[in-house]
N, C-alpha and C positions, 0 to 999 in steps of 0.2 A: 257858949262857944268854947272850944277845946283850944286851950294853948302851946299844944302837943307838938312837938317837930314833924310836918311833913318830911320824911323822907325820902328822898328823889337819887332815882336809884343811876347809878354809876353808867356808862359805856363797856360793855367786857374791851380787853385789850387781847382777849382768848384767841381771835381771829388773825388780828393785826402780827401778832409776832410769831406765829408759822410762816406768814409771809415775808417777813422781814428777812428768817433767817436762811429763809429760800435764796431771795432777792441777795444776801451777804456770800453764801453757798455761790451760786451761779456767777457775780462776778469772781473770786476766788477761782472757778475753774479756769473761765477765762482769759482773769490775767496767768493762771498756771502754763496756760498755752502760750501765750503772746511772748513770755518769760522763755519757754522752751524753743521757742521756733526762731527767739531771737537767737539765743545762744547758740544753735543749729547753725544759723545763717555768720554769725560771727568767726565760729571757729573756721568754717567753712573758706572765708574770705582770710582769716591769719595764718591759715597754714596754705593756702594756695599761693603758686611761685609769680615772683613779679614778672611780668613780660616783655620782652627784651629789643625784639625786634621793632628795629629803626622806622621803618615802613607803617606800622600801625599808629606808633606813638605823634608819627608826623601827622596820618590822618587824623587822631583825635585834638591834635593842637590848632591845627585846617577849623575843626569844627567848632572845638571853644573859641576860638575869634572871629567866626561866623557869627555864633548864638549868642556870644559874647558873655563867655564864662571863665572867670577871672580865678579862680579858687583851681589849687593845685587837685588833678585827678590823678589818682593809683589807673593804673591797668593790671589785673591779674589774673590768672588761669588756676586749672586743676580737672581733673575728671570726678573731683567730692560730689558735682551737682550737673546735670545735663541739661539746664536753660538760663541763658545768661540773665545779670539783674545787677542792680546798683544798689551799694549799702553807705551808710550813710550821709550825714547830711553837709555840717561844715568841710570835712576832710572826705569830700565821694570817692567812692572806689567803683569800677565799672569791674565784675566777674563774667568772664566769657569761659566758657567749656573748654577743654585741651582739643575735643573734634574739632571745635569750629576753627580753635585758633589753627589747625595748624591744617586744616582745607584747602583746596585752594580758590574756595568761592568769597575772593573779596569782596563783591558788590554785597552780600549777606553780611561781614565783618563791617562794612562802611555804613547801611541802615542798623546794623544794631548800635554802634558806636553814635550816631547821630542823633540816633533816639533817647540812650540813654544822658547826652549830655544838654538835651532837650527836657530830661528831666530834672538833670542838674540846676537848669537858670530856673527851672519854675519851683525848685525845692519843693519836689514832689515828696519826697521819701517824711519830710514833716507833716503833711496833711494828711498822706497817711495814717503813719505814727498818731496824727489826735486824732482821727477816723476811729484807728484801730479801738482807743480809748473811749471812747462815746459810745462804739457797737457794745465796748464788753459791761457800760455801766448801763445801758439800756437794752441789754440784751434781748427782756422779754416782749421789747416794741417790736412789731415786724416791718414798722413801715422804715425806722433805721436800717435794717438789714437792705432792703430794696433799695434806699437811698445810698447806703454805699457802694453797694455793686451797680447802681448808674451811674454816681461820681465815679466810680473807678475805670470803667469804659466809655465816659467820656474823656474824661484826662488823657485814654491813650489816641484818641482820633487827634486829639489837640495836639499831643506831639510826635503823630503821622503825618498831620498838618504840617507842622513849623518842619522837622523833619526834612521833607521835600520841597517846601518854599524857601529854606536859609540854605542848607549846605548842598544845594544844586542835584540832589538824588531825584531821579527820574523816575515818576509813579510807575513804571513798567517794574525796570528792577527792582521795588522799592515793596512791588506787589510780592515779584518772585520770592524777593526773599522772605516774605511772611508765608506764602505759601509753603516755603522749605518747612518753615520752622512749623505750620499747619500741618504738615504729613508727619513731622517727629513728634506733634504734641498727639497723636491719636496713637502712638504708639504707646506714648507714657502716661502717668497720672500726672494730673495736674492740680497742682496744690492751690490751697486758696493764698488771696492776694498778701503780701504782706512787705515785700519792697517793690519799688518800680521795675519793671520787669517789660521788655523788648514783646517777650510771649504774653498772653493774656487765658483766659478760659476762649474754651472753641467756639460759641457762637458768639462771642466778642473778636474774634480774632477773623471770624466771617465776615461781619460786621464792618468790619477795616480795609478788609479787602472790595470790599462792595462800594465802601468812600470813596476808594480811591481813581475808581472805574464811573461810577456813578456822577461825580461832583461831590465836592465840601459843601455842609450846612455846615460852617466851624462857627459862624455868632451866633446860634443855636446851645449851640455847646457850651462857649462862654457866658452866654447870658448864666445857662444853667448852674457853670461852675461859680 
């Protein structure tokens, strides 16, 4: 009998680290984006002019003690971005368009406002935010990508929901004004999600409109969320 060392041959790792550095690659791009589109959105909100008018800031203060949102909100404008959205999280700033603010369709200035401080109480823009992070470290899963884009339109029925049920907006006008903002988003491109945002992509923004005509299945929603 031979005393000889069986030799037992190794796993290649040949395979294993093209993918690795694929998989290192792809988040890298990722976060390159999320990096840029913060900073897009940042400077966007530091150079846009505080907004002044008495009349607005009363409504948004109406609605923080509606929804009961205790944390100081910025209001701000600028023509830098054509669809309103909220940036950050401890200190929120709500950014409305210089058209919208200075229209004279308040009932659209009162549902975007409502909404956005609806996102405020539920610190939306942080769920986001780790959303955003889990899409770019699992990027190559598809069923993440599908999973965020229903969390992300349901989070906004839920606060078309509260929306209309706390600060007394009426699903008629509440409709109208998504519609408005439905007829300017097919004019524009519409960027993918990345702060809470009044607008949403267009068959979510159907979608909403259809809730509101239709009936709420909002425990639906929250079970989900």
């Amino acid at each position: 009998i031979s005393n000889s060392p069986v030799n037992v041959s190794k796993p290649s790792h040949s395979v294993y680290t093209p993918l690795f550095l694929s998989w290192i690659m792809g988040i890298m791009f990722f976060y390159f984006r999320y990096i840029k589109r913060f900073t897009r959105f940042y400077f966007i909100v530091k150079h846009a002019e505080p907004v002044l008018d008495s009349d607005i800031h009363s409504i948004l203060r109406d609605y923080c003690y509606k929804i009961k949102v205790f944390r100081t909100v910025k209001l701000v404008s600028s023509n830098q971005y054509e669809q309103p959205f909220l940036f950050g999280i401890i200190r929120p700033t709500i950014y409305i368009p210089y058209y919208l603010l200075h229209s004279d369709n308040r009932r659209l200035l009162k549902a975007i406002i409502a909404h956005e401080t609806v996102h405020i109480k539920h610190f939306d823009n942080l769920w986001i935010s780790l959303q955003q992070h889990l899409q770019t470290i699992y990027f190559f899963y598809p069923i993440v990508w599908y999973t965020n884009k229903q969390i992300n339109a349901f989070r906004e029925y839920i606060c078309d929901y509260h929306a209309t049920a706390t600060c007394g907006i009426s699903k008629t006008h509440y409709g109208e004004s998504l519609l408005t903002i439905l007829k300017f988003h097919r004019e524009q491109k519409r960027e993918a999600v990345f702060y809470s945002s009044f607008s949403s992509s267009y068959n979510s923004m159907c979608q909403r409109i259809q809730n509101l005509y239709k009936g709420w299945n909002i425990s639906r929603y929250h079970q989900t969320l």
